[in-house]
Backbone as JSON, one array per atom type, in Angstrom:
{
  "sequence": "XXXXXXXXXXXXXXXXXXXXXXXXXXXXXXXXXXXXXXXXXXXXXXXXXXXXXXXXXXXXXXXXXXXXXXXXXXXXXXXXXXXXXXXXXXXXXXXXXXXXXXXXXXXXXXXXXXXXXXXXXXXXXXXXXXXXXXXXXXXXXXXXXXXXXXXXXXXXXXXXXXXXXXXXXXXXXXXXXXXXXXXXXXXXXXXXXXXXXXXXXXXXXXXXXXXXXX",
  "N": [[142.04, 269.16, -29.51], [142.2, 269.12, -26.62], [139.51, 267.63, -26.05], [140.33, 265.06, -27.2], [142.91, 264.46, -25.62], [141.22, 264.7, -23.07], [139.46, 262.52, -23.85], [140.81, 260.11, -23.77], [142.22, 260.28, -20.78], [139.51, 259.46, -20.07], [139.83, 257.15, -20.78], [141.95, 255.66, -20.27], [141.11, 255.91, -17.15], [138.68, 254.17, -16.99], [139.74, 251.92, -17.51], [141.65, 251.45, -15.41], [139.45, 251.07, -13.1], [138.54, 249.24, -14.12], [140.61, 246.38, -13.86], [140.96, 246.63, -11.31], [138.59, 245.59, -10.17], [138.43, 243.35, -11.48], [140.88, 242.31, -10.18], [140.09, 241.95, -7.77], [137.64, 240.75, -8.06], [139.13, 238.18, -8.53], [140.44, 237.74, -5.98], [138.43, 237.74, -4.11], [137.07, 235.13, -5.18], [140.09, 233.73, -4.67], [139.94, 233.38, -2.13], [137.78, 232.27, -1.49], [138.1, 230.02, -2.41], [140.3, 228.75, -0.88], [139.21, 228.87, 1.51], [137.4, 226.82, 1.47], [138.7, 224.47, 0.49], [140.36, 224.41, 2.38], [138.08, 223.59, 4.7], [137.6, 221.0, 3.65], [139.37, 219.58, 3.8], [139.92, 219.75, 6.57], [137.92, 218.26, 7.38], [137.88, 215.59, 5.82], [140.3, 214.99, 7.12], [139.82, 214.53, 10.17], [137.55, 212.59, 9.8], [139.38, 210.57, 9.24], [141.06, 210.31, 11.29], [139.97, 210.27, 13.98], [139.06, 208.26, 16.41], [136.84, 208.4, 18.06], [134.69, 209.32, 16.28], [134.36, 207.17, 14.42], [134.06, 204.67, 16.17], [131.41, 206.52, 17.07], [129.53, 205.78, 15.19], [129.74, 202.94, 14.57], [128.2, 201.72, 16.73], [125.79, 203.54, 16.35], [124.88, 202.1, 14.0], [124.8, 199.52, 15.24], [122.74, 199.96, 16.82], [120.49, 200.23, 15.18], [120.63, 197.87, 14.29], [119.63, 196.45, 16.23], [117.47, 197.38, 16.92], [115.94, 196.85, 14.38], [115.57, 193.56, 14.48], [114.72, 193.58, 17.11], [115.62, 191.94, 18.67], [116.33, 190.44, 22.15], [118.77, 191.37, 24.63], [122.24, 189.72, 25.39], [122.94, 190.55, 27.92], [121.28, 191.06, 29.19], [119.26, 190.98, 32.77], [117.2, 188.7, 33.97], [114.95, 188.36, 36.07], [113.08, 185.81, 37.81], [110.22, 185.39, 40.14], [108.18, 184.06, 42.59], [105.67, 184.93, 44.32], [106.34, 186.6, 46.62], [109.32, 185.65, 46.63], [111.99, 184.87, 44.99], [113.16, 183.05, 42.81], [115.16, 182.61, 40.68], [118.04, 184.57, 39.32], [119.35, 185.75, 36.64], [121.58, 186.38, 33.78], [120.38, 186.66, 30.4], [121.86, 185.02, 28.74], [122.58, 182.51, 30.78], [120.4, 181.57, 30.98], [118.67, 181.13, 28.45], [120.46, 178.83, 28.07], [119.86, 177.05, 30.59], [117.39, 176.28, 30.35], [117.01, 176.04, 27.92], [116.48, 176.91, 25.53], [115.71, 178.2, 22.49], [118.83, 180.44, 20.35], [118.33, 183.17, 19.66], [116.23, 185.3, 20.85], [112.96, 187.27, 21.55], [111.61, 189.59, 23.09], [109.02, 189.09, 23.04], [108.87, 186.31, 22.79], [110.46, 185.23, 24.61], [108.49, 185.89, 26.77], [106.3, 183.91, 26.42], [107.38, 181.64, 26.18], [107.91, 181.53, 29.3], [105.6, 181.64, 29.97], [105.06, 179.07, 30.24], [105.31, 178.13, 32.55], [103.87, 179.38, 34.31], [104.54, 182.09, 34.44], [104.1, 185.72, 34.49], [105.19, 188.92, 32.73], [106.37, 191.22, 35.06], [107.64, 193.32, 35.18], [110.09, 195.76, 33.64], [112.86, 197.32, 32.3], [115.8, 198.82, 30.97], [117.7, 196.89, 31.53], [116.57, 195.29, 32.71], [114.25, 192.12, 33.08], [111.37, 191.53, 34.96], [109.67, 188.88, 35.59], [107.03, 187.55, 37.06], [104.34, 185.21, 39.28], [101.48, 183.61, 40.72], [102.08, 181.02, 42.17], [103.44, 178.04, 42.08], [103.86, 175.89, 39.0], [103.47, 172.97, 38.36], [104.2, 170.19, 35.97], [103.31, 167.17, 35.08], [103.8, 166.14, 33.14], [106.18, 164.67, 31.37], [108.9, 164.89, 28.6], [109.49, 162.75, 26.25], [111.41, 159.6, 26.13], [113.48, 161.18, 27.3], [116.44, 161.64, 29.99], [116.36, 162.65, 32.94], [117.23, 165.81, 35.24], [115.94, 165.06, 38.95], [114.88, 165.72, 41.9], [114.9, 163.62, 45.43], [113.58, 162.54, 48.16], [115.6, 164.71, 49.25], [117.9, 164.66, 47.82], [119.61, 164.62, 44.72], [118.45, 162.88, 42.05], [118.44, 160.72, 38.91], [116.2, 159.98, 36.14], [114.29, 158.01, 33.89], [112.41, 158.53, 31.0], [109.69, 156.9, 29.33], [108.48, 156.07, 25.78], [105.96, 157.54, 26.3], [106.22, 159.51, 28.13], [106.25, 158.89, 29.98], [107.7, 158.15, 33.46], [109.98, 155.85, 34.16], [110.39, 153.88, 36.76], [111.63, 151.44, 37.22], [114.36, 152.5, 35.77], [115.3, 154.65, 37.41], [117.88, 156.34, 39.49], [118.46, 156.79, 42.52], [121.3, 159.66, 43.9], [122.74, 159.53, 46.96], [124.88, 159.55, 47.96], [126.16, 161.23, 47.38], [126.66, 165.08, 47.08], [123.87, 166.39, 48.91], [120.76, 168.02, 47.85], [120.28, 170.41, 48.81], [122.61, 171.53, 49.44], [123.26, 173.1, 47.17], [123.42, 175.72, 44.93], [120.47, 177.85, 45.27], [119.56, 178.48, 42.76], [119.93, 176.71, 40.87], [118.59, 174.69, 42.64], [115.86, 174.93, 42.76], [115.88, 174.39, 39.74], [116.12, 171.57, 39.31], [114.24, 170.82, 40.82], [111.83, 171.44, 40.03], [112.24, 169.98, 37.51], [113.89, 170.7, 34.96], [116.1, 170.64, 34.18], [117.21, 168.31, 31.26], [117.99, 165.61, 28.95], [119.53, 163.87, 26.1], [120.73, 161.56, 26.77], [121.82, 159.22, 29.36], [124.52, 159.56, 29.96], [125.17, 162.28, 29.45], [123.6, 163.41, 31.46], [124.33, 162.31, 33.71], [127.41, 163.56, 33.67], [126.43, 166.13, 33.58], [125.72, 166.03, 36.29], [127.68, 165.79, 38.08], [129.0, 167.89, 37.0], [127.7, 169.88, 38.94], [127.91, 168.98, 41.8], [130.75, 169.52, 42.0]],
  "CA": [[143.17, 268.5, -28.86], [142.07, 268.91, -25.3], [138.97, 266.28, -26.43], [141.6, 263.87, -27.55], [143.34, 264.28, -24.1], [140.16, 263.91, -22.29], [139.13, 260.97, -23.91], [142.83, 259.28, -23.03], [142.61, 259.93, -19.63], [138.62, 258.35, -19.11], [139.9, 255.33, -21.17], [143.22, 255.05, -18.83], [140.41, 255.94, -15.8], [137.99, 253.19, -17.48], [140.94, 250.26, -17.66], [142.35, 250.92, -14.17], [138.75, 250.64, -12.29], [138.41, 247.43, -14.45], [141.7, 246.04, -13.61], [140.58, 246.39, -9.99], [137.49, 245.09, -10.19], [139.18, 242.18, -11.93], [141.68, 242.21, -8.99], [139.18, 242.26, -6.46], [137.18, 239.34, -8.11], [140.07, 237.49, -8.24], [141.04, 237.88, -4.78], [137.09, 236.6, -3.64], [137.55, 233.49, -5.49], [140.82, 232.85, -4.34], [140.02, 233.38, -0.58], [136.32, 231.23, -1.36], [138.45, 227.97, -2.84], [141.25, 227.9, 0.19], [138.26, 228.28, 2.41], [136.75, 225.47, 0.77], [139.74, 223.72, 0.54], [140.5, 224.1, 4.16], [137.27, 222.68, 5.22], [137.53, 219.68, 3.06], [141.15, 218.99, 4.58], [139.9, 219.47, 8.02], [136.75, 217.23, 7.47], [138.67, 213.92, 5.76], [141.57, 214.48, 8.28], [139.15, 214.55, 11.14], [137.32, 211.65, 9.85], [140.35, 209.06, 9.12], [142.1, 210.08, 12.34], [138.99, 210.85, 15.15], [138.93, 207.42, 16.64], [135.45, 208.21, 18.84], [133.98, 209.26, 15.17], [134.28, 205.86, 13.82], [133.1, 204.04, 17.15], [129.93, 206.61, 17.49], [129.19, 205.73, 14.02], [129.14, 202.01, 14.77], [127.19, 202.12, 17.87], [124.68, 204.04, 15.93], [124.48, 201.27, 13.24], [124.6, 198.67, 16.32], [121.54, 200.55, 17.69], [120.17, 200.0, 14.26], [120.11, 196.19, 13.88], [118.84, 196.1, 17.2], [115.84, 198.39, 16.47], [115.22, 196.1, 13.2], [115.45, 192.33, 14.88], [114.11, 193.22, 17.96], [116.49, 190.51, 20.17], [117.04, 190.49, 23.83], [120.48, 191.5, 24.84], [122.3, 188.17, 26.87], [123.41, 190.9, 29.08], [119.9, 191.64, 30.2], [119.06, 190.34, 33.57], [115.85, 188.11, 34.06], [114.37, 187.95, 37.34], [111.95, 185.0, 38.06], [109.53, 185.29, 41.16], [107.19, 183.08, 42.95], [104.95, 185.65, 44.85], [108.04, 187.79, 46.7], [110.18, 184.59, 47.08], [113.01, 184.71, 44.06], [113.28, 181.73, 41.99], [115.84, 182.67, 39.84], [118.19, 186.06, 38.59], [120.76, 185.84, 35.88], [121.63, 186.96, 32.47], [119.59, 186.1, 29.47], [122.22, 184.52, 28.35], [122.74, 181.62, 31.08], [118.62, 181.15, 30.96], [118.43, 179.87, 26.98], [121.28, 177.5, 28.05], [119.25, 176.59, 31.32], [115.71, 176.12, 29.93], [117.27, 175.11, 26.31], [115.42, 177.83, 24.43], [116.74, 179.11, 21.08], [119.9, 181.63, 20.45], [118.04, 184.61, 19.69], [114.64, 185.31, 21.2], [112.44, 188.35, 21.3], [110.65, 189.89, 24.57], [107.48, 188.76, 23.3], [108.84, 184.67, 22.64], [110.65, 184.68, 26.15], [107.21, 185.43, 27.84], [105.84, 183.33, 25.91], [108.19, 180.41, 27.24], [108.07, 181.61, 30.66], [104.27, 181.69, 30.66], [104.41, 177.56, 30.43], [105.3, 177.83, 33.89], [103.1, 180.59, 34.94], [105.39, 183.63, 34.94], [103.67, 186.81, 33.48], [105.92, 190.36, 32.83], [105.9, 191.94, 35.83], [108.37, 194.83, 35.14], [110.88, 195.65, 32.71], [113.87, 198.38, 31.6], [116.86, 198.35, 29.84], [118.55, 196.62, 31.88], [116.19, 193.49, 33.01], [112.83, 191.97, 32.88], [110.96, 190.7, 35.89], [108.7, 187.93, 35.96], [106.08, 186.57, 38.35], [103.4, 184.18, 39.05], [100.99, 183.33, 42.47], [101.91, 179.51, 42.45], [104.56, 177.33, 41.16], [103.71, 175.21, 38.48], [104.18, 171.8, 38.06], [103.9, 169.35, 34.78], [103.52, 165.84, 35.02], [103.51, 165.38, 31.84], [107.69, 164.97, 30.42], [108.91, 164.85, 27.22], [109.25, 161.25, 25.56], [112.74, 159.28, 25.49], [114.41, 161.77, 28.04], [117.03, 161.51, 30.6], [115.91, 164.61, 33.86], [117.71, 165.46, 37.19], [115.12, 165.5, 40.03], [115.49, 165.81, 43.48], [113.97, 162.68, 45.62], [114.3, 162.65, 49.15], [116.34, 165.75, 49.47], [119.21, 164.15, 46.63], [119.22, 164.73, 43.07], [118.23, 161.42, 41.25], [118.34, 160.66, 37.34], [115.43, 159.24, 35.95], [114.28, 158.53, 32.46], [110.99, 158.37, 30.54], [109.67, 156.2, 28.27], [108.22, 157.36, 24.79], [104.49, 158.29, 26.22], [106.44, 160.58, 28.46], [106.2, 158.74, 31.8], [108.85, 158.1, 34.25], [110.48, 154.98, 34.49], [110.63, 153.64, 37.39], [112.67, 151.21, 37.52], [115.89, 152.96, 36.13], [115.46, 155.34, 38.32], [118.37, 155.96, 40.58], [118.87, 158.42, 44.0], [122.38, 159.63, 44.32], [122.18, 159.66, 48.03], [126.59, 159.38, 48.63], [126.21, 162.83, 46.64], [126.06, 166.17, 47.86], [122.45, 166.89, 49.12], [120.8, 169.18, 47.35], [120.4, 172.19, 50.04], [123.78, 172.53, 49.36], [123.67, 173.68, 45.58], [122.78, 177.19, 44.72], [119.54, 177.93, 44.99], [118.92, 178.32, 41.3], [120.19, 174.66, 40.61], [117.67, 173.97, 43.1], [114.81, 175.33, 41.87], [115.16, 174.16, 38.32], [116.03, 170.27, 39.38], [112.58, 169.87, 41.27], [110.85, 171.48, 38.16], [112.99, 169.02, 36.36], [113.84, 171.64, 34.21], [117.64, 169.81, 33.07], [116.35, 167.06, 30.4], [119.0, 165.25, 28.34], [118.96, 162.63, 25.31], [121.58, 160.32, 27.11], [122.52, 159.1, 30.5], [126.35, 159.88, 30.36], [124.84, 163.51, 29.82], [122.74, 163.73, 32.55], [125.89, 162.11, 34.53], [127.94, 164.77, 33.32], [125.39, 167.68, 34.03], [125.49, 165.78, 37.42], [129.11, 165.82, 38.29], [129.57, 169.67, 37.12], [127.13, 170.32, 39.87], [128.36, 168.09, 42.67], [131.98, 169.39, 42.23]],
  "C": [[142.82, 268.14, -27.4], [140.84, 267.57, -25.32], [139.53, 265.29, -26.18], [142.29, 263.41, -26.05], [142.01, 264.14, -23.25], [139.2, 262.82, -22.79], [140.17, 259.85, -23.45], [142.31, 258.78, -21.47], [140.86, 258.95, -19.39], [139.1, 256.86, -19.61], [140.92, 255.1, -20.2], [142.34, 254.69, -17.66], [139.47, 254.44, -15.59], [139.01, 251.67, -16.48], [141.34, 249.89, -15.94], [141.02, 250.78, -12.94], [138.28, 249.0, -12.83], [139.13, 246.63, -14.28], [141.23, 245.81, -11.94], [139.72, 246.01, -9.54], [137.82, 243.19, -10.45], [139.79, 241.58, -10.55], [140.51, 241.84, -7.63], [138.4, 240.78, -6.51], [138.13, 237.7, -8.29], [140.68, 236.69, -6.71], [139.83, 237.18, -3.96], [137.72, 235.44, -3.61], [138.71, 233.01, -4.76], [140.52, 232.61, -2.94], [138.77, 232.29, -0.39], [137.34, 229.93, -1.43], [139.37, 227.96, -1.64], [140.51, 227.76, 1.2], [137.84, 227.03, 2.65], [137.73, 224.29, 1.2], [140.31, 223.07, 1.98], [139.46, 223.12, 4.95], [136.99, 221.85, 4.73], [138.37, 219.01, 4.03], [140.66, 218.74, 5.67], [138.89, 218.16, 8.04], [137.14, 215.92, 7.21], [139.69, 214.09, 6.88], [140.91, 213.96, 9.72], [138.29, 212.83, 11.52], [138.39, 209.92, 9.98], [141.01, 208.75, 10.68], [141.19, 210.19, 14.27], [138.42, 209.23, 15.36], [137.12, 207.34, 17.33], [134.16, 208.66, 17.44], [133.7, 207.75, 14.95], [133.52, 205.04, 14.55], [131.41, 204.65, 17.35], [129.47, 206.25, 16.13], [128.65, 203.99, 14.28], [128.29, 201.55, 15.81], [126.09, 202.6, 17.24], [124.34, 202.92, 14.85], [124.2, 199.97, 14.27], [123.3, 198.71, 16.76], [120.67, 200.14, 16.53], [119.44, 198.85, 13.48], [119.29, 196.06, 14.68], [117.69, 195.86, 17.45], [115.23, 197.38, 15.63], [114.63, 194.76, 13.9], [114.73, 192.55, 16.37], [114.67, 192.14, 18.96], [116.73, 190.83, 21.17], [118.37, 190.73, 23.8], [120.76, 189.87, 25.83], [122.72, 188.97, 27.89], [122.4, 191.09, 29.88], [119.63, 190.61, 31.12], [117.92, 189.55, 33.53], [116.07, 187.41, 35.5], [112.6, 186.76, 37.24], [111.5, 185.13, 39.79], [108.59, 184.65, 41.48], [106.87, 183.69, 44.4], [106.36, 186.54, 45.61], [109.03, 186.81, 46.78], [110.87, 184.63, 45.21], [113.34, 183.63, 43.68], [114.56, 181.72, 41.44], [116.35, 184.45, 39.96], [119.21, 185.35, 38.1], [120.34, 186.26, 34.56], [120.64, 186.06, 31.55], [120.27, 184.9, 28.37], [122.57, 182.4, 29.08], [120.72, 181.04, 31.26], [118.54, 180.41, 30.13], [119.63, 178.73, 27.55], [120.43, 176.72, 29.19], [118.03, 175.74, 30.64], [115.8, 175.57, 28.41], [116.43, 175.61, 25.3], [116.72, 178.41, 23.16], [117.59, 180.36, 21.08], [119.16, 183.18, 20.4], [116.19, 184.62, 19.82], [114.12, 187.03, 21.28], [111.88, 188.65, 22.52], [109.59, 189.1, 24.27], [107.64, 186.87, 23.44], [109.23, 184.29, 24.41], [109.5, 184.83, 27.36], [106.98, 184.89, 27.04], [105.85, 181.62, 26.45], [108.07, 180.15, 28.51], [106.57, 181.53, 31.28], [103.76, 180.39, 31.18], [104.64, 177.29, 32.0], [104.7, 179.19, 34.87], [103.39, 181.93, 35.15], [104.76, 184.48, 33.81], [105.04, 188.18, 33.43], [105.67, 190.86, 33.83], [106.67, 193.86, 35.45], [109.63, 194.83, 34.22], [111.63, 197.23, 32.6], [114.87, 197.68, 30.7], [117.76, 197.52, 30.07], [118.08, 195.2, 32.93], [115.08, 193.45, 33.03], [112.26, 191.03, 34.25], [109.74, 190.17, 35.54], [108.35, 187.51, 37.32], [105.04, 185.86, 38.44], [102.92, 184.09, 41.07], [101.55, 182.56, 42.83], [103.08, 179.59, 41.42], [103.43, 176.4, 40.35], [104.41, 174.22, 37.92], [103.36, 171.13, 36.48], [103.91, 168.19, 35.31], [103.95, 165.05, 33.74], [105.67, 165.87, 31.47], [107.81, 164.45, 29.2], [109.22, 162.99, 27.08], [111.06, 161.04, 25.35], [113.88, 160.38, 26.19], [114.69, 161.05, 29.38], [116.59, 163.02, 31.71], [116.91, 163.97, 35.11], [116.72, 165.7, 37.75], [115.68, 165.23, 40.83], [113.97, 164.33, 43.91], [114.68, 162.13, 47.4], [115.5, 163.69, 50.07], [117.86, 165.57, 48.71], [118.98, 164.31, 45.69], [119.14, 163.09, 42.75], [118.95, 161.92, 39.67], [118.01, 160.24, 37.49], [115.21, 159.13, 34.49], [112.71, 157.88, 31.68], [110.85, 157.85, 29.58], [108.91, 157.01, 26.94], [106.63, 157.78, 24.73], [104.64, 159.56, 26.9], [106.45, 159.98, 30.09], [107.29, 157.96, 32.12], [108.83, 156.66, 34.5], [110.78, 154.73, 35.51], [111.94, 152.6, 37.92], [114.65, 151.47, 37.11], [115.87, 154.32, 36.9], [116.5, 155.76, 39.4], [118.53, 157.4, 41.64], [120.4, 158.62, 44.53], [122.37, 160.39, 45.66], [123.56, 160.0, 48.88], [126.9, 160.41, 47.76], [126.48, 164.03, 47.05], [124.44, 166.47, 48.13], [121.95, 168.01, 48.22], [120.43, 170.51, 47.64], [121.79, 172.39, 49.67], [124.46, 172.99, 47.92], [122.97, 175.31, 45.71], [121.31, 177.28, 44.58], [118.61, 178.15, 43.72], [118.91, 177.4, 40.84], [119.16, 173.67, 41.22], [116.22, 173.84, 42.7], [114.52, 174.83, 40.45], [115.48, 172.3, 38.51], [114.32, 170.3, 40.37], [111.75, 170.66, 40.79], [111.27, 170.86, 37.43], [112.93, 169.7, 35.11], [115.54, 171.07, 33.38], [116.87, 168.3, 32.65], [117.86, 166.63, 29.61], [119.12, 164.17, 27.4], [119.83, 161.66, 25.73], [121.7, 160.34, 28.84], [123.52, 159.39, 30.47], [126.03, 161.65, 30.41], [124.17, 164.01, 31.12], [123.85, 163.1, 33.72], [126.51, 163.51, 34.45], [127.82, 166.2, 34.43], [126.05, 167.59, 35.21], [126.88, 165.83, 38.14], [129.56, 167.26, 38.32], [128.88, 170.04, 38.52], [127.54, 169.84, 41.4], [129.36, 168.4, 43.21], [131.99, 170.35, 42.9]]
}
């Protein structure tokens, strides 16, 4: 009989450390999944509603294209020099419209461009590229069937070339009841007596000539 009773009580003893064992693994799990759960919640809430997430995210894909194509920024400065004497500074963006170079260029194409007039890299960051050269360089040689501003006499002219590339003389004219051209910005000056503005019409090269004047 006493057997009988001490088999009872290890099976009762048995059941109730398995019951708690049970209990116990129960109680893990549940505390692992609201963990879980929690740091899901926090992670999508964080993402939909964390405005400087989203922005450093595109910035980092921004940085991305950049890296791939290799393009100049138009915010980047470009300094031109002619031995310490300053030719030129402005954005990269009012340059291709100046000089009439293509929308998206590369460091290596814009020296490239800048070398036809003698300017090598002198110095460079993130934030501008200087060019320089000993000497100015001149062309004689212009393009074929263009309209240019030069300076002639201390006035801007318009002149226009026939299709071997040489300057017409007789339409030639010197706007002389103009403003002079000491009194344009010195970058305006600089690129009219390199005859650096070209144009396929006279009313353009008017135009040009009028924005500048006013």
């Amino acid at each position: 009989m006493d057997n009988l009773n001490n088999n009872n009580n290890n099976s009762n003893s048995a059941k109730k450390n398995l019951n708690k064992k049970q209990k116990a693994a129960l109680l893990v799990s549940f505390v692992t999944l609201l963990a879980i759960s929690f740091c899901l919640s926090y992670f999508i809430t964080d993402y939909f509603t964390n405005p400087n997430r989203k922005i450093s995210n595109i910035d980092v894909e921004n940085e991305n294209v950049y890296a791939d194509n290799k393009y100049l920024s138009d915010d980047i400065f470009v300094t031109l020099k002619t031995n310490e004497n300053v030719d030129m500074i402005d954005n990269l963006l009012n340059l291709k419209e100046k000089l009439k170079l293509k929308e998206n260029l590369t460091e290596e194409e814009l020296t490239t461009e800048l070398s036809k007039d003698g300017y090598k890299l002198s110095e460079k960051n993130e934030q501008k590229l200087t060019y320089t050269r000993d000497k100015e360089v001149k062309s004689d040689k212009f393009e074929a069937n263009k309209y240019y501003l030069g300076e002639e006499n201390g006035y801007i002219s318009i002149f226009k070339t026939d299709t071997n590339g040489n300057v017409i003389e007789s339409e030639k004219k010197v706007y002389t009841d103009s403003k002079p051209l000491g009194n344009l910005p010195e970058t305006d000056q600089n690129y009219i007596k390199e005859n650096k503005f070209s144009f396929d019409s006279k009313d353009d090269a008017l135009q040009k000539l009028s924005e500048m004047i006013s």
